[in-house]
N, C-alpha and C positions, 0 to 999 in steps of 0.2 A: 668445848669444841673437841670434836675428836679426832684421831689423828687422820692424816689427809685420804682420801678414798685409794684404790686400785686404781694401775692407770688407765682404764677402758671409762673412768669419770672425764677424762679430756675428750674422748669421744661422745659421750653426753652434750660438753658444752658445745662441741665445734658445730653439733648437729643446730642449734641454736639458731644458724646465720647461716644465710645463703651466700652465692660467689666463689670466688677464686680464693679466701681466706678459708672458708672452712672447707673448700676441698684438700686444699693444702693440709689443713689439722687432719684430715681424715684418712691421708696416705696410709698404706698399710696397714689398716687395721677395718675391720668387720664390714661386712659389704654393709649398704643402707637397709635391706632388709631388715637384718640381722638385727641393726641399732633399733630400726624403730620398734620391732619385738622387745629390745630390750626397755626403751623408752615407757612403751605403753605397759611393761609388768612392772616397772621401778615406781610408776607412778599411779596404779592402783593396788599397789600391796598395801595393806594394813599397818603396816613397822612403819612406811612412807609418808604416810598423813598425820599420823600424830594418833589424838585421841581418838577410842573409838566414838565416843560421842564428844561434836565440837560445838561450840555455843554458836549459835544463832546472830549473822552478822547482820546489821542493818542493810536497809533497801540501795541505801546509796555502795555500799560495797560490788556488787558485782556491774552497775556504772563506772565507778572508780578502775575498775578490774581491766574490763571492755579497753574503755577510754586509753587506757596505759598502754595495752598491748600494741593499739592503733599507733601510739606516738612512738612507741620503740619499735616497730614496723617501719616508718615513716623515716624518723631520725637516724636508726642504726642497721638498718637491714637484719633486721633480726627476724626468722620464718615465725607468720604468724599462729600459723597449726601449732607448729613446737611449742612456741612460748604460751599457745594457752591449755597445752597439756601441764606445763610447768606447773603454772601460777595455780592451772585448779587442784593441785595436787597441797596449794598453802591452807590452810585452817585458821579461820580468825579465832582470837583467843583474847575473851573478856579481861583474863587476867594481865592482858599485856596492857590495856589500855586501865585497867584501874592502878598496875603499879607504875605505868605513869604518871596518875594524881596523886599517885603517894612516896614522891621518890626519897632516898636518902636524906639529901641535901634539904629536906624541907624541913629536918630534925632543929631542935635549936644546939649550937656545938658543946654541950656538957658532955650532949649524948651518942653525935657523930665521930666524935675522939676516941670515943669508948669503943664503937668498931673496929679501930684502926691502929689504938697505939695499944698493943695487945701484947703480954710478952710472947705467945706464940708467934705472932708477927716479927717483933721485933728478931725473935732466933732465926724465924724462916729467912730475913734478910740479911743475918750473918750469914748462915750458910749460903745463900744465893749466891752473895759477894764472894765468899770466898772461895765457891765450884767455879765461877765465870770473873777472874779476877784481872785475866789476859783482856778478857773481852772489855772489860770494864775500863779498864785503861785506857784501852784500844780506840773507844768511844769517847770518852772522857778526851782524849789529844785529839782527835778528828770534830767532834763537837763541842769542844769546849763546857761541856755540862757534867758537874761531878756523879765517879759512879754512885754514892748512896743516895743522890736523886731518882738517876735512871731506876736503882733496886727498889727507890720507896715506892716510885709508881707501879712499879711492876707488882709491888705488895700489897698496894691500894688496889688495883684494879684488878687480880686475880689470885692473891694470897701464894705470887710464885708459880703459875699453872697450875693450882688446883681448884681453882674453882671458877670454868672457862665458861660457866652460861649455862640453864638449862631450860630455854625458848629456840627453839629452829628460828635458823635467819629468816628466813623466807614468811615462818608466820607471824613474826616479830614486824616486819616491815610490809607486809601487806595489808594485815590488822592497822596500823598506824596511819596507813599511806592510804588507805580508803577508807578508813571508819573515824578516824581522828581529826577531825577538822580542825583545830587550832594548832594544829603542824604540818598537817597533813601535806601539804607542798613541801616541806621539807624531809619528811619520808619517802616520798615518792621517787623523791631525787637520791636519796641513799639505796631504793627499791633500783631505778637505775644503774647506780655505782656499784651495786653487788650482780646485777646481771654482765656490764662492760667488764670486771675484776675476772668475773669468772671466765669469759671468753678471754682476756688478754691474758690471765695464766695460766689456763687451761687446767681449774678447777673444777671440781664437782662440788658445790655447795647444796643440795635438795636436802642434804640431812644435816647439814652442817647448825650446831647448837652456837647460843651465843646470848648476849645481853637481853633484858626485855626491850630495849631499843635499837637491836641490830648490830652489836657490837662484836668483836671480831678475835680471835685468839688471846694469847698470854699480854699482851698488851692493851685489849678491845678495844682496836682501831673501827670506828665506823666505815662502811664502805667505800667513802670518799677518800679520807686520811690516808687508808689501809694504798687505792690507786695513788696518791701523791707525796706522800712521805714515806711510806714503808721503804727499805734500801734492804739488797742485797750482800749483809756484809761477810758473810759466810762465803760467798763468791760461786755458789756452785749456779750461778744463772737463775736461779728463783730466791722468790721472797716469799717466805715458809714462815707466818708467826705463829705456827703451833707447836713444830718441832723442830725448828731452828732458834737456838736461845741467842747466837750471834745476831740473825736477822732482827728478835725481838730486841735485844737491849740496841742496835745499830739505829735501830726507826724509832727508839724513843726518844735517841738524841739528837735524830734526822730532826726529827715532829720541833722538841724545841730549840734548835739552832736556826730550825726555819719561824721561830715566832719567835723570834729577835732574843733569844737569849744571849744573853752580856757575858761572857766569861771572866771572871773575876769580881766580877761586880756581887753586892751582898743580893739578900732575897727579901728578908723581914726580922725586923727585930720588935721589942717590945716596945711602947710608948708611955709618955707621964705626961698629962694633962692638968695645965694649972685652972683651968674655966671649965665648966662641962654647959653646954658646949662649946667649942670654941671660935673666937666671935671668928663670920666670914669663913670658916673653913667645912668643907664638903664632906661627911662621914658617912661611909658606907657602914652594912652588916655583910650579908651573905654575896651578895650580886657584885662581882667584878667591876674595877673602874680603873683605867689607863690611868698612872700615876701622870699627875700634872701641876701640883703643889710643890715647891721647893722646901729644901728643908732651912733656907732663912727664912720664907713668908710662914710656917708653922713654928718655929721660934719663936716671932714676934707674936702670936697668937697662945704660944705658951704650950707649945707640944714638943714634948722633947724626947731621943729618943734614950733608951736606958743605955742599950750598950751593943757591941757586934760579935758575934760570937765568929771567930775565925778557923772553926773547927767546922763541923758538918753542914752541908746544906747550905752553906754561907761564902766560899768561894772554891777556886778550882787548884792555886797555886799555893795558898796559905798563906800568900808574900801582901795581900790588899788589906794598907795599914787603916785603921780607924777614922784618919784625917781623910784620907780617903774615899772610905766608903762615908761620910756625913759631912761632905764638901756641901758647902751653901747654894749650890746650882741644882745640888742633886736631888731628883723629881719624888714623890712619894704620895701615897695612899694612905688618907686614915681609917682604920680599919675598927668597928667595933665588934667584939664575939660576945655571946651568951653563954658563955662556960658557966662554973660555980659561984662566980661574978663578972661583972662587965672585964672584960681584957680587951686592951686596948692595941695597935699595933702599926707599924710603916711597913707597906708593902711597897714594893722597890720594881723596877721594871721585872725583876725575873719570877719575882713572887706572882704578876699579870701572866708573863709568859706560862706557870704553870696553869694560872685559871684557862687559858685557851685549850688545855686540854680535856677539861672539866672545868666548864663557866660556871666556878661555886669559889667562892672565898673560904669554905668550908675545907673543899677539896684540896683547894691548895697548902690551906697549914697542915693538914693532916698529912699531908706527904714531906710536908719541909720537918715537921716534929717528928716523923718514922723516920726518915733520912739522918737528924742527928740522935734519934736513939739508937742505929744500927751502928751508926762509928764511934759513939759513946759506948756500946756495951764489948765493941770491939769487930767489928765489923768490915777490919781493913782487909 
């Protein structure tokens, strides 16, 4: 992503929507003329569209296209001229929909760990923690989520801001949202949530880069996330996750205080299995499962867990005793990985809470085992 447009990109958006709200957005700045001159050069320049030659979208795509603008005409008052200067200005891009059938997370985890627990990683999360250590805190007491969580996601998901996407939003979620049928209702509504995002913060997103699946600055919040969790913790009135690192690390521990993260509560530790498998008990691999197994009915089944590491990724005070975190009530996930060998594992409500950010069982160790190599290697 790159850093946010000039601000004659709010005038872009406001131009979007008819009414009393975007005339309001458009006080004092460039008659309408003016805009739509600029409209119509922004959106047949060369630089604007992407590639000069773009792959050939199926029949159903500019259906899909039609049909949308109709519904955000309909639902949002959104001008339908503009929005279909917008949308034509999107490129479907074969590559977005083939590295959707090849995503990360489809790896088996010998080889997805190896992306992530990197010593460059690991440094780039000392230093992160240690530039934004106020903020970290900051976060940490207002969300109860520890900061080498927050860091490891931020490490996971964009190695610290450097490497924020290189698919434009717009071709990323139109390519999906009309050419991908086995999502494709679900794109369509993120194609939605980044058009409302842009009018409610009076963004300019046309060039705006990001995930192959429409993800969004140093965090890659999807469009929807980005409208309902992102927080303003910088205070200056906007929510900036590109070049506000407050805002960024503030919404990631918006994101999981709001998907029930437990504060104090452990995340996942290791397991030992007297049966394989074991009898009556429910074992995941990659795909997330709401912990709902006690840890007496996995006792008597002979899964035990090895131990709780009360240092990184594991709680927020350092004071949550052992007895504690492996109380006989307390709910858990068993977990099997395909490392170097089978590794076996309890995943614990917060270990879930990080799968909601990335629905991968992959994802989420990968950020709890960054998280404690950055305050293991020194990270505070």
């Amino acid at each position: 992503m790159q850093p946010l447009p000039v601000p004659t990109s709010a005038t872009l958006i406001a131009r979007l929507t008819t009414g009393p709200s975007a005339r309001l957005a458009s006080a004092g700045l460039p008659s309408t003329g003016r805009i739509a001159l600029l409209l119509a050069t922004l959106f047949t320049m060369p630089f604007a569209i992407g590639p000069a030659m773009a792959d050939a979208p199926p029949a159903s795509y500019e259906r899909g296209r039609q049909a949308f603008i109709a519904d955000m005409v309909d639902r949002h008052g959104f001008s339908p001229q503009t929005l279909d200067t917008l949308l034509a200005g999107a490129r479907y891009q074969q590559a977005i929909v083939d590295a959707m059938d090849r995503p990360y997370e489809g790896r088996p985890w010998r080889e997805y760990r190896r992306l992530f627990l990197t010593p460059e990683r690991i440094q780039g999360g000392i230093r992160f923690r240690r530039a934004n250590a106020d903020l970290l805190q900051q976060a940490q007491t207002t969300y109860g989520v520890p900061a080498e969580i927050i860091t490891a996601i931020i490490g996971v998901e964009t190695n610290y801001g450097r490497n924020l996407g290189r698919h434009r939003v717009l071709d990323a979620l139109t390519t999906l949202g009309f050419s991908y049928p086995r999502r494709a209702e679900f794109f369509r509504g993120e194609l939605e949530q980044l058009l409302l995002l842009s009018r409610d913060e009076g963004l300019d997103l046309t060039d705006a880069l990001g995930s192959y699946a429409g993800a969004l600055g140093k965090p890659q919040f999807i469009p929807s996330s980005y409208r309902n969790y992102a927080v303003d913790f910088d205070g200056d009135g906007r929510r900036d996750l590109w070049q506000s690192d407050a805002d960024v690390i503030g919404s990631v521990g918006s994101y999981l205080a709001r998907h029930d993260w437990q504060p104090g509560a452990p995340i996942a530790v290791p397991a030992r299995l007297r049966d394989m498998p074991p009898a009556g008990i429910t074992m995941v691999d990659k795909r997330p499962l709401a912990p709902q197994t006690t840890l007496a009915r996995l006792a008597e089944a002979g899964v035990q867990p090895l131990a709780i590491d009360a240092g990184a990724g594991t709680d927020t005070g350092n004071d949550a005793d052992a007895g504690a975190a492996f109380a006989p009530d307390r709910r858990a996930t068993l977990i099997e990985l395909d490392g170097d060998g089978p590794e076996y594992w309890l995943g614990f409500d917060n270990f879930y809470a990080i799968t909601r950010y990335n629905h991968s069982n992959l994802y989420a160790m990968a950020v709890l085992q960054l998280s404690r190599a950055i305050a293991q290697a020194g990270g505070e």
